[in-house]
C-alpha positions in Angstrom: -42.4 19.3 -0.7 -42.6 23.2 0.2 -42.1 22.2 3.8 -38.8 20.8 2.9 -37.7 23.7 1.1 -38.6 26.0 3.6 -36.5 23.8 6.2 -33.3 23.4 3.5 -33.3 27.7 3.2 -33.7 28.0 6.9 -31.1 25.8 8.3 -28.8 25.7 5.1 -26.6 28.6 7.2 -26.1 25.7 9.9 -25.6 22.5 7.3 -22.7 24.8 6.0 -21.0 25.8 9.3 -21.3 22.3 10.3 -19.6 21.1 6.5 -16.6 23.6 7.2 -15.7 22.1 10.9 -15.2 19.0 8.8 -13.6 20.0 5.3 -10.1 18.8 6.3 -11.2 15.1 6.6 -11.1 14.5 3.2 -14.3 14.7 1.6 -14.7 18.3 -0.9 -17.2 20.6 0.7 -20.2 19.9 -1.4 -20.3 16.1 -0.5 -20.2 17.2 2.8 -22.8 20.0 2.5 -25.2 17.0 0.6 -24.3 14.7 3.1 -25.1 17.4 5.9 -28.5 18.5 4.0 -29.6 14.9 4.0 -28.9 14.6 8.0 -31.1 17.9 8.0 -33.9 16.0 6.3 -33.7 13.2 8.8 -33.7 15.5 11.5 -37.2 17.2 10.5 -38.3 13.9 9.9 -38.0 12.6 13.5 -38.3 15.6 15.3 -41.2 15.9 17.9 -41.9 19.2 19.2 -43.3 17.6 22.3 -40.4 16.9 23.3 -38.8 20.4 23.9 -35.9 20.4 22.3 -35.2 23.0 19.4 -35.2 22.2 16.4 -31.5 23.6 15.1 -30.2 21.5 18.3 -32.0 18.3 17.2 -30.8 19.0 14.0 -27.4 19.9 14.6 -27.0 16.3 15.5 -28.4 14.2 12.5 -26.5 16.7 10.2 -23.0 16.0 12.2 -23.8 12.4 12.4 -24.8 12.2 8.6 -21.0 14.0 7.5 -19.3 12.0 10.2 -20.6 8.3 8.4 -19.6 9.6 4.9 -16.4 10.7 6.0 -16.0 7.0 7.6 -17.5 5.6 4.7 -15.0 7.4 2.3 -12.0 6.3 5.2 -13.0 2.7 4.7 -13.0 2.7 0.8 -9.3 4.4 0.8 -7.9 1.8 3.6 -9.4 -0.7 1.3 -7.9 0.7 -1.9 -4.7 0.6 -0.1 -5.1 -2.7 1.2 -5.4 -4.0 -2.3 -2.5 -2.0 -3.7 -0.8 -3.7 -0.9 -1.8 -7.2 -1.9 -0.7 -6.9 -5.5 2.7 -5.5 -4.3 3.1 -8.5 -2.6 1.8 -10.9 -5.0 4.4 -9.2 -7.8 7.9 -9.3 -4.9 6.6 -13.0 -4.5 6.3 -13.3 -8.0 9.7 -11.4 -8.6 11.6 -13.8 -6.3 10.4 -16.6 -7.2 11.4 -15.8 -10.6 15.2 -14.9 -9.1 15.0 -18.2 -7.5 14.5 -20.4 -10.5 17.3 -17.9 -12.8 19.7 -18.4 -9.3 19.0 -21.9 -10.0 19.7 -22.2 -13.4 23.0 -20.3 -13.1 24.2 -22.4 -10.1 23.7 -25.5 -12.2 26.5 -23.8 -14.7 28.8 -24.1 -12.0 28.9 -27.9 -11.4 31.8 -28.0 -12.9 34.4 -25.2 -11.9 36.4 -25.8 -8.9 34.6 -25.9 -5.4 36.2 -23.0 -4.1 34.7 -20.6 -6.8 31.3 -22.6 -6.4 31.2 -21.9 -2.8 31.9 -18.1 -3.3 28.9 -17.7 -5.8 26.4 -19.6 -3.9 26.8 -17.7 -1.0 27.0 -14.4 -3.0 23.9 -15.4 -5.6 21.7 -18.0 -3.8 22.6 -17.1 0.1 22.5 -13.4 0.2 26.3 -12.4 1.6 28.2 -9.8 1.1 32.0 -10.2 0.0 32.8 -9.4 3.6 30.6 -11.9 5.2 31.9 -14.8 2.2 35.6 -13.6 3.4 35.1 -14.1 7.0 32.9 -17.5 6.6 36.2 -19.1 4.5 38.4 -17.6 6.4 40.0 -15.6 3.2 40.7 -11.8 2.5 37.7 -9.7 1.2 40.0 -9.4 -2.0 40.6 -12.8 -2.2 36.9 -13.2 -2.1 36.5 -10.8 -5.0 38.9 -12.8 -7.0 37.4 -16.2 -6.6 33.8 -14.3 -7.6 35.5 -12.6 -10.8 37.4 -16.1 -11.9 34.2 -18.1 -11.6 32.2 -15.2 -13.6 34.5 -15.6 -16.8 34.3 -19.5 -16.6 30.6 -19.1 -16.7 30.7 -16.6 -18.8 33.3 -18.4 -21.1 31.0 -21.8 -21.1 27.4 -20.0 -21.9 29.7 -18.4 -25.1 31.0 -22.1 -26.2 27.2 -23.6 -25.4 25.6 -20.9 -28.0 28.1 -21.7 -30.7 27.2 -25.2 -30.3 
């Protein structure tokens, strides 16, 4: 146990320059410092004198390698917080337009029985997407024209959803 000690004040100079090349990457500097101290413990647990390396060279590469895989791990767990923010996005615009769909669908049904022109001009517009422009061009009408058709259609519905809740 001293041993350790003796190794953590020693090299704890070269665990913190190491933590500080690193501190933009995300992680606060202590969990990088911890991370490095426990690459430091490694290190002087596999290190053979023998072998004639230093030991602040040998060490120097468990402490990198130690704050490199907790930076990577912390990476990972972020993308994959994303990736699940992502996923319930999704799930709710699916959701979303689905719902649309089915109140597109009701509201169409309303219109069975105004004239076929005035139809036409609110499906494309509600149920196909187009603009007023695009409607105009596709029947061959003004853009105004268009507008009209949209605005007469409107007031029948609006007109027949009034006389269907006083009934």
């Amino acid at each position: 146990m001293k041993k350790n000690e003796d190794i953590f004040e020693k090299y704890k100079g070269l665990v913190v320059d190491i933590a500080n090349k690193y501190k933009h990457l995300g992680l606060p500097i202590e969990d990088l410092i911890q991370e490095g101290m426990l690459g430091l413990l490694q290190a002087q647990q596999k290190f053979k004198e023998e072998k004639g390396a230093k030991f602040s060279t040998y060490a120097t590469y468990w402490i990198k390698k130690y704050i490199l895989a907790a930076i990577e791990k912390e990476k990972k767990g972020s993308l994959n917080s994303i990736k699940l923010v992502d996923e319930t996005v999704k799930d709710e615009k699916q959701q979303a337009k689905f719902d649309s769909d089915i109140k597109v669908s009701k509201f169409l049904k309303l219109t069975d029985d105004i004239p076929v022109d005035e139809q036409k001009v609110l499906r494309m517009l509600y149920e196909e997407q187009y603009t007023l422009k695009e409607i105009a061009e596709e029947l061959n009408i003004s853009r105004e024209r268009t507008r009209q058709l949209k605005e007469k259609a409107l007031r029948r519905l609006r007109s027949k959803t009034k006389n269907q809740e006083n009934s």
